[in-house]
C-alpha positions in Angstrom: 62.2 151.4 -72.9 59.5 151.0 -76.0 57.0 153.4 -75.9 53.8 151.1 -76.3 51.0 154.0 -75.8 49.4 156.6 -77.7 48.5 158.5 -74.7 52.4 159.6 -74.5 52.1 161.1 -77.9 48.7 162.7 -77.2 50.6 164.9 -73.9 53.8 165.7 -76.4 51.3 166.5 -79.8 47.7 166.8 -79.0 47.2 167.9 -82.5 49.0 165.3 -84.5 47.1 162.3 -86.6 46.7 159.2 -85.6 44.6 158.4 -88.3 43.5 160.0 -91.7 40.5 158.4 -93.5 41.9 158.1 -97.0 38.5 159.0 -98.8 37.2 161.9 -96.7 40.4 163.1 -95.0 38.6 162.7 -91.8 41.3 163.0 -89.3 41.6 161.8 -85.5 44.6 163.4 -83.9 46.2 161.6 -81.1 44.6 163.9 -78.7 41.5 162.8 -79.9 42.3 159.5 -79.7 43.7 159.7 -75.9 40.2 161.6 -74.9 37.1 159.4 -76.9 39.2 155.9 -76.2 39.6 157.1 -72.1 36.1 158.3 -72.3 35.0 155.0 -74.2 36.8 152.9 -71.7 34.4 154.2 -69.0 31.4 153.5 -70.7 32.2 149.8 -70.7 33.3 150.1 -67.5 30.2 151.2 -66.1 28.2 148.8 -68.6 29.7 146.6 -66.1 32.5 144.7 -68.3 35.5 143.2 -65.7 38.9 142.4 -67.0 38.4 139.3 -69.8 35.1 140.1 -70.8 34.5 140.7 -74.6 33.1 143.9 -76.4 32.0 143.4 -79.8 32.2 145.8 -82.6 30.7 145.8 -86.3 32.3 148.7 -88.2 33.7 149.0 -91.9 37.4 151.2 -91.5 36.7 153.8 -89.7 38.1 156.1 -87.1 35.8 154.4 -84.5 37.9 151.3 -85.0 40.8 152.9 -83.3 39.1 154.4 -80.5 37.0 151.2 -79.6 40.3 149.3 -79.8 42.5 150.9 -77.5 39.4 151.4 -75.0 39.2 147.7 -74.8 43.2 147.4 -74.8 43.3 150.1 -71.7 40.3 148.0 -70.2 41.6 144.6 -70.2 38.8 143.4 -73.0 38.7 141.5 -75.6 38.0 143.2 -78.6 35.7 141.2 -80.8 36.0 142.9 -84.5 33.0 140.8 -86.8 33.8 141.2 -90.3 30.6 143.4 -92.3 30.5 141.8 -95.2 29.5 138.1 -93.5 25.4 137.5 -93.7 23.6 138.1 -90.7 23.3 134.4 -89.7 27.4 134.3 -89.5 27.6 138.0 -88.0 25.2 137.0 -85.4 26.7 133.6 -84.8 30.0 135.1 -83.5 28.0 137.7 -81.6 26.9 134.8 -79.4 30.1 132.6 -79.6 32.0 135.3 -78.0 29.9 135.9 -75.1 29.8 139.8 -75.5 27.5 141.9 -73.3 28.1 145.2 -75.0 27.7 145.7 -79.2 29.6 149.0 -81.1 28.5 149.8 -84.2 29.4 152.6 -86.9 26.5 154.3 -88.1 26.8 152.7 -91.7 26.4 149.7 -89.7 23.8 150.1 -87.0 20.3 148.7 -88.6 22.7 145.5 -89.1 23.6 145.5 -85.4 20.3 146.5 -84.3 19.1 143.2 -85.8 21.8 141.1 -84.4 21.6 142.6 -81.1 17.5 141.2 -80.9 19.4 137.8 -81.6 21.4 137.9 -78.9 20.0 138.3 -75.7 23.0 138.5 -73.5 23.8 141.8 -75.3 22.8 144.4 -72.9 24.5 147.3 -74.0 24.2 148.8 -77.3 26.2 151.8 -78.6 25.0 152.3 -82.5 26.1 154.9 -84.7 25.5 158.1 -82.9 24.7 156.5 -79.5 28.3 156.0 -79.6 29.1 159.5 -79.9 26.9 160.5 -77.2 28.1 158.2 -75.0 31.4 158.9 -75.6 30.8 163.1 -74.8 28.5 162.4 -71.6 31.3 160.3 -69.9 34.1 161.5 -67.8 37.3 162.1 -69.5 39.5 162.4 -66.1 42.5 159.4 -66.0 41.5 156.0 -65.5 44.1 155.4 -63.0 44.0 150.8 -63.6 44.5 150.4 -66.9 45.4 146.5 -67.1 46.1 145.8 -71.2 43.7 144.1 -72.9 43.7 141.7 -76.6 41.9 141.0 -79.6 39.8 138.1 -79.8 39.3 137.2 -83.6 37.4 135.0 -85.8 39.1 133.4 -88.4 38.6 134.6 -91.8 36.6 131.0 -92.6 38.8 129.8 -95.7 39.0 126.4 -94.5 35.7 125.8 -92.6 33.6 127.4 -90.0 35.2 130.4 -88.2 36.7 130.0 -84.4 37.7 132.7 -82.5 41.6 132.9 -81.2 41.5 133.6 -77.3 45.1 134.4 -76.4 45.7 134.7 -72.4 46.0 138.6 -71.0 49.3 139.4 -70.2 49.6 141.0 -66.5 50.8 144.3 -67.1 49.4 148.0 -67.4 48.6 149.3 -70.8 51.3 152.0 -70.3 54.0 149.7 -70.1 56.1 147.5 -72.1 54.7 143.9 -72.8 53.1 143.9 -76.6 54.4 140.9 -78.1 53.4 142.8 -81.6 54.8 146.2 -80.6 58.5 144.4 -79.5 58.3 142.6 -82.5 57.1 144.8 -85.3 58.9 148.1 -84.1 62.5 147.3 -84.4 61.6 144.5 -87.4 60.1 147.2 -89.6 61.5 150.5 -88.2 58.0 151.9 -87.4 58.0 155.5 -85.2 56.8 159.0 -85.0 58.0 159.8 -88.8 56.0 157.0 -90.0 53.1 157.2 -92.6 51.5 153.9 -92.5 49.3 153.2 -95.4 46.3 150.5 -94.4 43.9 148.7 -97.4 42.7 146.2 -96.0 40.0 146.2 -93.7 40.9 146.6 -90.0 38.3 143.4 -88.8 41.6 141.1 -89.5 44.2 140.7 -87.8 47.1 142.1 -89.8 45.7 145.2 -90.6 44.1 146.0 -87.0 47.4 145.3 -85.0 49.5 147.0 -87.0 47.4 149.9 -86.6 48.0 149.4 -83.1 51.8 149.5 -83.6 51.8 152.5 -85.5 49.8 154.5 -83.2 51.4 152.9 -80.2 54.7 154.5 -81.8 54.0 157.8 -82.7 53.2 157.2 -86.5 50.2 158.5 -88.7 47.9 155.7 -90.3 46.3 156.5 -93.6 43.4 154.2 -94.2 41.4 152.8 -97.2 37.5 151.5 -96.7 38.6 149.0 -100.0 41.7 148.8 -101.7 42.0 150.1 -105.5 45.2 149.4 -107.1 45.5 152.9 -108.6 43.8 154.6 -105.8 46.6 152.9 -103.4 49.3 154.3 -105.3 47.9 158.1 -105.5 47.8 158.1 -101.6 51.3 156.7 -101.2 52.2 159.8 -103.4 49.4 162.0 -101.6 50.7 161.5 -98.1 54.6 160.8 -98.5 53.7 157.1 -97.1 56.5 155.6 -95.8 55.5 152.1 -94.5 52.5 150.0 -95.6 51.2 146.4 -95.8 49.5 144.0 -98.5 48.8 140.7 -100.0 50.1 139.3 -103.1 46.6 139.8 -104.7 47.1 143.4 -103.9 50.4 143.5 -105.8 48.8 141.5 -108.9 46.2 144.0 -109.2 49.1 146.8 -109.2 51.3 144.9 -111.7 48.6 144.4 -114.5 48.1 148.5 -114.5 49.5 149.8 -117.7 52.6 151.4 -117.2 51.3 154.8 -118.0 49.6 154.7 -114.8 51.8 153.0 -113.2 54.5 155.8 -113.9 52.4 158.6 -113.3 52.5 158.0 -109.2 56.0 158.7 -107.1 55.8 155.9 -104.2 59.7 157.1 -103.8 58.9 157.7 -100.3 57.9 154.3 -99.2 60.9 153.0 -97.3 59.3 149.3 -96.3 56.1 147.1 -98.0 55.8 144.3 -95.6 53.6 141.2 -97.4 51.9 138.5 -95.8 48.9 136.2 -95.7 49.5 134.4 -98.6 52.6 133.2 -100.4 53.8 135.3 -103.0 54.4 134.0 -106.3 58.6 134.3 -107.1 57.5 136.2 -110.2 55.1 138.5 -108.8 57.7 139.7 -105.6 60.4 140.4 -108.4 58.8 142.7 -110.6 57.3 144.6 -107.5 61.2 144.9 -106.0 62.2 145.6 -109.8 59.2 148.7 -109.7 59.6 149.8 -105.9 63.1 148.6 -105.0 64.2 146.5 -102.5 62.0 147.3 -99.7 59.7 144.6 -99.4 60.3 143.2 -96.2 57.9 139.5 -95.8 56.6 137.7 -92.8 54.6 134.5 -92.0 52.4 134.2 -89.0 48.9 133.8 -88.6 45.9 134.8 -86.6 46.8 132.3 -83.8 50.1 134.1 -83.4 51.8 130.5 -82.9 54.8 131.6 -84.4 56.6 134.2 -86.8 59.0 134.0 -89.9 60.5 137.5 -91.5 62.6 137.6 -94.3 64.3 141.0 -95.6 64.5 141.9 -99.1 68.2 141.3 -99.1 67.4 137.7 -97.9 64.9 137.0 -100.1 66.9 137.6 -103.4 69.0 135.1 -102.0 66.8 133.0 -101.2 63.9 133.8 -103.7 60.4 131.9 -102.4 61.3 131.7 -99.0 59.5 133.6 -96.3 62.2 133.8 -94.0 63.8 132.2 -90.8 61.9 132.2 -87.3 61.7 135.2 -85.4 59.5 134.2 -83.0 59.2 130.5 -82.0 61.4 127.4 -83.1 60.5 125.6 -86.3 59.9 122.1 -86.8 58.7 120.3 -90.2 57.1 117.1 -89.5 55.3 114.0 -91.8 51.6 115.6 -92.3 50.2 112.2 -92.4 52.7 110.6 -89.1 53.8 114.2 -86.7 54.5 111.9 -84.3 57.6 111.0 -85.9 60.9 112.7 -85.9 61.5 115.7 -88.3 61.8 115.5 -91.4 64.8 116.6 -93.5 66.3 119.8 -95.0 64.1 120.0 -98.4 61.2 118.3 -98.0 58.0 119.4 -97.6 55.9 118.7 -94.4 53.7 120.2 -91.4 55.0 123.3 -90.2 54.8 123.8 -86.8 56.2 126.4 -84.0 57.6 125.8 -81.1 56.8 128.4 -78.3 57.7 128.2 -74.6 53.8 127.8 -73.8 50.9 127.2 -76.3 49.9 130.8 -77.1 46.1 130.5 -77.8 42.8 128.6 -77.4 39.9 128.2 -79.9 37.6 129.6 -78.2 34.7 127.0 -77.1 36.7 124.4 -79.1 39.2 122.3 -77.2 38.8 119.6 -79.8 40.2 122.1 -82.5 42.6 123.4 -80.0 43.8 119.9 -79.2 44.3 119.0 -83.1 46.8 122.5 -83.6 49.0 120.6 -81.1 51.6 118.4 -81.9 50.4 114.8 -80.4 53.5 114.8 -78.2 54.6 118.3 -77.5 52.0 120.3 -75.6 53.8 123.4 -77.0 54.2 123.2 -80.6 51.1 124.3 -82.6 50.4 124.7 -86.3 47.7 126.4 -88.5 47.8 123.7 -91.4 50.9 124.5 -93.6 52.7 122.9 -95.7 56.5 123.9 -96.3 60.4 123.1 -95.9 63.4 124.6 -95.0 67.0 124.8 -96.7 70.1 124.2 -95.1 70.2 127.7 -93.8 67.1 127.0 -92.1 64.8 129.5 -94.5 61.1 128.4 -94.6 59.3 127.8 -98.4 55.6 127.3 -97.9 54.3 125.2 -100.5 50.4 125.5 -99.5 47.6 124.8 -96.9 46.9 120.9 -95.8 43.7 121.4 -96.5 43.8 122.2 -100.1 46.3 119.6 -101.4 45.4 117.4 -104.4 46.1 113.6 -104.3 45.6 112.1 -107.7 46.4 109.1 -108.2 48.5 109.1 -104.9 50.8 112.1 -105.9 50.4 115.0 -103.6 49.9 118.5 -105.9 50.1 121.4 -104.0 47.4 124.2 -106.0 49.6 127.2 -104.9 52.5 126.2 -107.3 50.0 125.9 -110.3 48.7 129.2 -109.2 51.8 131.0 -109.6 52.6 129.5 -113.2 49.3 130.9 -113.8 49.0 134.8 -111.7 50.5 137.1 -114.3 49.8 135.2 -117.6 48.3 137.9 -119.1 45.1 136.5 -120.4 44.2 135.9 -116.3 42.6 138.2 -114.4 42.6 136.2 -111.3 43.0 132.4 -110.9 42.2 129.7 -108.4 43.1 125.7 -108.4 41.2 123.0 -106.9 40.9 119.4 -106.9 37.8 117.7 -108.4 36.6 114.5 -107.9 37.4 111.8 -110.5 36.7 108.1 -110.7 40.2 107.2 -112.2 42.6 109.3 -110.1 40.4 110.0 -107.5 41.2 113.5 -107.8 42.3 116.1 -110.5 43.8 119.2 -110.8 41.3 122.2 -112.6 41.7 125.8 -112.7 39.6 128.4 -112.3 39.7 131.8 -114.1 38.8 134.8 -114.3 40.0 136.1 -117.8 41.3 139.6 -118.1 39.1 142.3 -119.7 38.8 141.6 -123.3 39.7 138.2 -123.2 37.7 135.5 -125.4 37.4 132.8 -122.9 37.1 129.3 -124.6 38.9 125.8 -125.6 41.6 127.6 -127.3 42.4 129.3 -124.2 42.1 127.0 -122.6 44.8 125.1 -124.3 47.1 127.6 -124.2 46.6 128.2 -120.2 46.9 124.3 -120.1 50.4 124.1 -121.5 52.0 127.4 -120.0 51.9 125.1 -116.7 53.7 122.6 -118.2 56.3 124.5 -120.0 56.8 125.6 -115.8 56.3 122.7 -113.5 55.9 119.1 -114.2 53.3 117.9 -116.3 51.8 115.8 -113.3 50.8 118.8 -111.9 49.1 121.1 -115.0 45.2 121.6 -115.0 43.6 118.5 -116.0 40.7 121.2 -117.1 39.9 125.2 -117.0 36.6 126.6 -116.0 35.7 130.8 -117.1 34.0 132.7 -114.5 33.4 136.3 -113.8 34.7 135.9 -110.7 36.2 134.3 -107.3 35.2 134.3 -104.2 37.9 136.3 -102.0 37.6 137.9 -99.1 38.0 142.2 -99.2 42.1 141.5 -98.4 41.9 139.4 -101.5 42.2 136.1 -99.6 40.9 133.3 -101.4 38.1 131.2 -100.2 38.5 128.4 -101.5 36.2 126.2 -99.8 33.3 128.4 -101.3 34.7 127.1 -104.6 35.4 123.7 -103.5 31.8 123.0 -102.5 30.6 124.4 -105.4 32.2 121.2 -107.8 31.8 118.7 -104.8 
């Protein structure tokens, strides 16, 4: 039977990490965890929260994220992370989409919560900064006895509009017990136990990096977590703490990559057994020279917030089939017309709407049925998608070629910006690039870049040409940048997410 509870590990080694805080070395052993989460869990319980109801929480990475989280998991709650870096208009919009009656805060945090609890008038409860901590040592630490599981309820990161929280239904079952969906997966997928060194940069308010925090510590493992990534930093602590597991983005490896080798040689990330990748599609190029400098342990997967469905590939897999992010793990997958997904699938090889089949729809937007209603397939109640674009090959592995939303039509050819991207990522006069499509009265639309030039770079029309035709040496000439813009930089979210409707308003 999986062990899905760090309570079992905090009766077997009271004194082991859960959690070190990369910077400080502040540690929370999984006897601390067991004690402050039960403790936690009474103070919302007594704040009068009932199985369902949300609890909000405003917090960079910290180890008040883990505690808050499995109080709400062994409470039946929805935990409600807000990202810190939104303004106070978006923080405080979410505050009062999700219906929360109590608000957490880290101390770093607490004049910001402060303000958005006067916002929000159905917040009765506040627990800032060392409230928290006082609550927590005035409240009875005896066993809870019910413990029905709870869920995260998160907002999407806002790339492609305004965010919507993702309500999935609470499974009936005890916290104790087998029933994580993430924990079945992710466990035997990735290998994750009690000898496992998890290293976390991101920040734990999305949804990869906060439920495989869960996982680990759910397992036995030892998280290591960074407040913000930096590329050398990252690889001194796989070094510093034998790391044997951790998670990124593509941006992450970019960054990485364009280290000089002197640095890059001076760190030993020999003890890293798995780097799992996500959120974005990785650029062929970019994935071989990190399995070429690590070896062949990056292990992919494609999912999303809405936990609709889930590709993995292995790194065996993927050097066979280089590009692809793997074959479904969890849900069937269908690739439909984008512009008619009412009619039947399309063929091996060519690009389309991907969607999942599950035996039920798996989420709801939350206080959007209308945006609910458009993730489902027009005639299958139980297929949903997020807004990809990709095909499969013959041996049914999924390419992703990039997000509906961002596709360029000029003059009726559909260019998908994530392949100019990738001609584009490791040129080494870019720092950091991003593709749009303007408006134009000929074609409608065209295709510009968007770059940040690396340090030392003259930016200007000569490089401009020479970005201009390294696309078209690589992909058809259809597609290359029409124009290139020089900025100082892109909008991206801390995870290194683009956001590219920031940019896209900014030539509409």
């Amino acid at each position: 039977m999986t062990v899905v509870y760090p309570g079992t590990f905090a009766a077997k080694d009271p004194d082991k990490p859960a959690l070190v805080m990369a910077d400080t070395g502040e540690t929370l052993t999984y006897g601390e965890l067991e004690d402050r989460s039960v403790r936690l869990a009474r103070v919302l319980r007594d704040a009068g929260l009932q199985t369902g109801d949300a609890v909000a929480l405003l917090s960079e990475n910290d180890a008040l994220y883990l505690v808050a989280y499995w109080a709400a998991l062994r409470s039946g709650l929805y935990l409600v992370a807000i990202n810190f870096h939104l303004t106070a208009d978006e923080q405080a919009y979410i505050l009062d989409d999700c219906g929360a009656t109590v608000l957490i805060s880290s101390a770093a945090q607490a004049d910001r919560a402060t303000e958005l609890a006067d916002r929000t008038p159905a917040v009765g409860t506040r627990l800032l900064g060392d409230d928290v901590d006082r609550a927590i040592a005035e409240a009875d630490g005896g066993p809870l006895g019910d413990q029905p599981a709870g869920a995260d309820m998160l907002y999407s990161s806002g790339t492609t509009g305004f965010p919507k929280a993702v309500k999935p239904p609470l499974r009936d079952h005890q916290v104790d017990e087998p029933g994580s969906i993430y924990v079945a997966l992710f466990q035997p997928m990735f290998g994750f136990g009690e000898d496992t060194v998890y290293l976390s940069p991101a920040p734990m308010y999305h949804a990869a990096p906060l439920r495989f925090c869960m996982v680990v510590t759910a397992t036995g493992g030892t998280v290591v977590a960074m407040r913000r990534f930096d590329a050398e930093q990252a690889l001194a602590l796989i070094e510093q703490h034998r790391a044997t597991h951790s998670q990124w983005v593509p941006t992450m490896f970019v960054r990485m990559l364009k280290l000089s080798d002197d640095v890059r040689r001076k760190y030993d990330v020999s003890s890293l057994r798995v780097a799992i990748h996500a959120a974005a599609p990785c650029p062929v190029e970019v994935k071989q020279q990190m399995i070429d400098w690590w070896g062949p342990i990056l292990y992919e997967y494609y999912a999303a917030t809405e936990a609709i469905g889930l590709t993995w590939i292995t790194p065996q897999d993927w050097l066979a089939h280089p590009g692809s992010v793997g074959t479904a793990a969890l849900g069937i997958l269908h690739i439909v017309d984008q512009d008619h997904p009412d009619q039947p699938e399309l063929p091996v090889g060519e690009d389309g709407l991907v969607y999942f089949e599950r035996d039920v729809m798996p989420f709801a937007y939350h206080h959007d049925p209308e945006k609910t209603r458009q993730a489902q397939h027009p005639r299958h109640d139980n297929w949903a998608t997020t807004g990809d674009i990709g095909h499969v090959d013959e041996d049914g592995y999924l390419y992703l070629t990039d997000r509906r939303a961002f596709m360029v039509i000029s003059g009726g050819a559909n260019i998908y910006p994530q392949e100019v991207e990738n001609a584009l990522t490791l040129h080494p006069a870019v720092y950091d690039v991003a593709v749009i499509g303007v408006p134009d009265p000929d074609m409608g639309e065209v295709v510009k870049a968007v770059v940040v030039p690396a340090p030392g770079v003259e930016p200007g029309p000569e490089l401009e040409r020479e970005l201009i035709d390294h696309v078209r040496d690589r992909i058809a000439h259809v597609k290359a940048p029409r124009t290139v813009d020089f900025v100082d930089e892109l909008p991206r979210t801390p995870t290194g997410k683009l956001v590219k409707r920031k940019l896209q308003e900014r030539y509409r």
